[in-house]
C-alpha positions as CSV (number, residue, x, y, z in Angstrom):
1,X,-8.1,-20.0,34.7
2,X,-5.5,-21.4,37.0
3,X,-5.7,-20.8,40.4
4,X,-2.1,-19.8,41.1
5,X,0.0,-17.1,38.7
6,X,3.8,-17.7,39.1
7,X,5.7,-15.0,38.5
8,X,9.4,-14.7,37.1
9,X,11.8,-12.4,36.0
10,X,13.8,-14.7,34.5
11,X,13.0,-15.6,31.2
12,X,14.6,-19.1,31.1
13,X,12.1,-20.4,33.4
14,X,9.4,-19.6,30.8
15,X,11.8,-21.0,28.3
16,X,12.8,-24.5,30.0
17,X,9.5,-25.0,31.0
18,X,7.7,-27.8,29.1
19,X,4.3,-27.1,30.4
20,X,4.6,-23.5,28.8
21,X,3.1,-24.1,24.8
22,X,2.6,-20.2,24.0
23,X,4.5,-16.8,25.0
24,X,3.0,-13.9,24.6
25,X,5.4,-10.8,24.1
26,X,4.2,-7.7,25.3
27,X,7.8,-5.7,25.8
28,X,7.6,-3.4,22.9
29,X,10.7,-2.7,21.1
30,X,13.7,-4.2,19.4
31,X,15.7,-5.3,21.9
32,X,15.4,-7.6,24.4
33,X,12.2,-8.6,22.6
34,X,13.5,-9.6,19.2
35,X,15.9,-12.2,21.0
36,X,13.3,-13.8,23.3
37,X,11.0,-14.4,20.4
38,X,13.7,-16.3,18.7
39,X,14.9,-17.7,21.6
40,X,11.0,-19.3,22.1
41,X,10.4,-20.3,18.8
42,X,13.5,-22.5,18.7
43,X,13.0,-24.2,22.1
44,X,9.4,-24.8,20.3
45,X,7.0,-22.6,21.5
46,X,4.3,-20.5,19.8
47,X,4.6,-16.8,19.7
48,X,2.1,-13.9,20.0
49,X,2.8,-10.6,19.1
50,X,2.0,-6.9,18.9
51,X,5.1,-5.7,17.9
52,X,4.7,-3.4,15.2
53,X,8.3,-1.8,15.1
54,X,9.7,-5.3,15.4
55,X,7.5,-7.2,13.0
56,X,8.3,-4.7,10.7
57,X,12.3,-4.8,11.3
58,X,12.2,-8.3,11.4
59,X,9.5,-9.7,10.1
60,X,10.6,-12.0,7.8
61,X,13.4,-13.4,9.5
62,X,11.1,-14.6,12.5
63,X,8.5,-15.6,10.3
64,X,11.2,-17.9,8.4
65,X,12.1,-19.3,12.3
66,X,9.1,-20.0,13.1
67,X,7.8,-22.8,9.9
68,X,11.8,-23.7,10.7
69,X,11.0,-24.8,14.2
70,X,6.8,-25.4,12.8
71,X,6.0,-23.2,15.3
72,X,2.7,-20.5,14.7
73,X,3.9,-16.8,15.1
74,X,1.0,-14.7,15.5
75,X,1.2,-11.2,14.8
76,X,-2.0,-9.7,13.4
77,X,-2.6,-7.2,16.1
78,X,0.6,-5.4,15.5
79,X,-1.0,-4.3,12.1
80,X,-3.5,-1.6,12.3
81,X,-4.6,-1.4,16.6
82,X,-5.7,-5.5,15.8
83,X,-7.8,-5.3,13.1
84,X,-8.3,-8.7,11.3
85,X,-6.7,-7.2,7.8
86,X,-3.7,-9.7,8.1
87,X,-6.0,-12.8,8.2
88,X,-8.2,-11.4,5.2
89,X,-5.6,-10.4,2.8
90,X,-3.7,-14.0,3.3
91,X,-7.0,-16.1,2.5
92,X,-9.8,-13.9,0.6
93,X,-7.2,-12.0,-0.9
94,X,-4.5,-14.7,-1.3
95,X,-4.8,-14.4,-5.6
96,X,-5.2,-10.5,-6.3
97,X,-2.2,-8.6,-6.7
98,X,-2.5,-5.3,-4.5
99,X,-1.3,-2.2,-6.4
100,X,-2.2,0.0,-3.6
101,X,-2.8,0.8,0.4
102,X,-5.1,4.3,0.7
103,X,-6.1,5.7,4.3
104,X,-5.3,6.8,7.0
105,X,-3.4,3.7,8.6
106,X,-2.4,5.8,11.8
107,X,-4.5,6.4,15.0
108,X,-2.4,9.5,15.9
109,X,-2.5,11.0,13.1
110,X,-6.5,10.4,12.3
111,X,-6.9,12.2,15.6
112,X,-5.4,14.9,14.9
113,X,-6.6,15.9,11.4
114,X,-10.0,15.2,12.3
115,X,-9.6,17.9,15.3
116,X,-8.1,20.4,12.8
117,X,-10.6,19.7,10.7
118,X,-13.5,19.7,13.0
119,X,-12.3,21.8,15.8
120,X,-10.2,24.0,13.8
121,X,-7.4,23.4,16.2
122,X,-4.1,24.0,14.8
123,X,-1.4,20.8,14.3
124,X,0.2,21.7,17.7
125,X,-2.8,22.0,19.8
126,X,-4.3,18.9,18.8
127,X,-0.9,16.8,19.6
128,X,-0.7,18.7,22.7
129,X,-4.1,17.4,23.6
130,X,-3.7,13.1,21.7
131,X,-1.7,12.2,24.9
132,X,-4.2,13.3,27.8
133,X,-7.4,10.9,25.6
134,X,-4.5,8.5,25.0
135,X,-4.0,9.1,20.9
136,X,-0.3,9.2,21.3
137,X,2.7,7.4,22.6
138,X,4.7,9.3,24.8
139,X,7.3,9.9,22.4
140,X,5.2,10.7,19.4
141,X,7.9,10.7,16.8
142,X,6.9,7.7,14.7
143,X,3.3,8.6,14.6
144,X,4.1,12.0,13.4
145,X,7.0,11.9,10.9
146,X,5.2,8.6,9.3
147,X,7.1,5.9,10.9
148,X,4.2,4.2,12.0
149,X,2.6,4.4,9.0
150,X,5.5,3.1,7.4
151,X,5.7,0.4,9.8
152,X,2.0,-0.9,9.5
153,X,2.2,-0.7,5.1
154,X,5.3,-3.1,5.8
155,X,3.0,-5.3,8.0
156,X,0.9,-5.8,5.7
157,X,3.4,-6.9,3.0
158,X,5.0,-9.5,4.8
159,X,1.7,-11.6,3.7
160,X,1.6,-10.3,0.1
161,X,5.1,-9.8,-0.7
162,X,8.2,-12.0,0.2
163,X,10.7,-11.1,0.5
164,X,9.2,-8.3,2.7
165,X,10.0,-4.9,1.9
166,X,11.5,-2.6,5.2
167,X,10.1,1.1,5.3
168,X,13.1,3.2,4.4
169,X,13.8,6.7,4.7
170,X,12.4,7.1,1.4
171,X,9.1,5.9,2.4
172,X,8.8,7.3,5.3
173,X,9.6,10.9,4.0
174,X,6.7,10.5,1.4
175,X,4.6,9.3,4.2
176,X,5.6,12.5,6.5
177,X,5.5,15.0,3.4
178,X,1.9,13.7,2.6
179,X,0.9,14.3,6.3
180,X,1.9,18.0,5.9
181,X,-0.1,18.1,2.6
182,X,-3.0,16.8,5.1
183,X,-2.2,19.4,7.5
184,X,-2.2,22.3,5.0
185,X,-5.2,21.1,3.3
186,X,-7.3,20.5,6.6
187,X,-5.8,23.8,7.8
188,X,-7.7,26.0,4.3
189,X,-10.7,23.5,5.0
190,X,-10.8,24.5,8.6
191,X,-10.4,28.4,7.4
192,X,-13.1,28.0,4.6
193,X,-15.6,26.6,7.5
194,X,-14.9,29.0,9.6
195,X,-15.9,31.7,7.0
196,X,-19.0,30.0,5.7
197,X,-20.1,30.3,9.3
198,X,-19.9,34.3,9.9
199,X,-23.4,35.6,9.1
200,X,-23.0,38.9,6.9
201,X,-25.6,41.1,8.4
């Protein structure tokens, strides 16, 4: 650890710096963020990422700039909260051909049909209640109209299909109209629990 931090607000001092070998974006977003990754990996410099929106806008085109400028861009913890799928399907799973992605690929959305299902909350009390344990962004939109599902399926592509396939509207209506499906179903599940639970005396 070094014993002084220097801090900047300018990004060309990171960029112009020689010493500097790896940026680390943490910005969020498409824009400024897409531009300073590009502008790092063409001055040479190794990029980390958690970018899901902008890994999966972009993917491909800064994954091509980066073996351009033969410069790592690492971005497995923009795929599913940083669990090590990206690694695994690129090496164990390098020769299958994946047909399909099943789950529940959202964190948002996990939390809030397991509370209708458990709690028997309805839909809108259990998002009212994701942001205060920290389940939600603060603008929930892409977790709940399947944006973010979208987003992390497309992640997982860019090491399985080239080139890499952008979530669409189309996709990401099928994703939302599957999350109602969810809701209804966990809404009669939560009702058919409830009802095994009253006692007839």
């Amino acid at each position: 650890m070094a014993k002084e931090v220097e801090l900047t607000t300018n990004f060309d001092d990171i960029l112009h710096d020689a010493e500097i070998k790896i940026v680390v974006e943490l910005m969020g977003g498409l824009h400024p963020a897409k531009g300073y990754i590009s502008d790092a990996l063409n001055a040479g410099k190794n990029v980390v990422t958690a970018n899901k929106d902008l890994m999966a806008t972009f993917g491909s085109e800064l994954i091509a700039l980066a073996a351009k400028n033969k410069c790592d861009l690492m971005y497995d913890a923009s795929v599913a909260g940083g669990i090590p799928i990206l690694r695994t399907l690129s090496t164990s799973y390098a020769s299958d051909n994946i047909s399909e992605i099943q789950g529940i690929i959202n964190g948002t959305t996990n939390y809030i049909l397991s509370q209708m299902g458990e709690k028997g909350l309805s839909y809108d009390e259990a998002l009212k209640n994701a942001p205060k344990l920290g389940f939600v962004e603060a603008d929930p939109t892409n977790d709940v109209t399947g944006k973010d599902a979208a987003y992390n399926i497309a992640g997982k592509l860019f090491v399985k299909v080239a080139p890499c396939l952008l979530p669409n509207n189309a996709i990401m209506a099928h994703i939302k109209n599957e999350l109602m499906l969810c809701k209804l179903r966990v809404k009669v599940l939560a009702q058919r629990f409830l009802l095994d639970q009253v006692q007839v005396v």
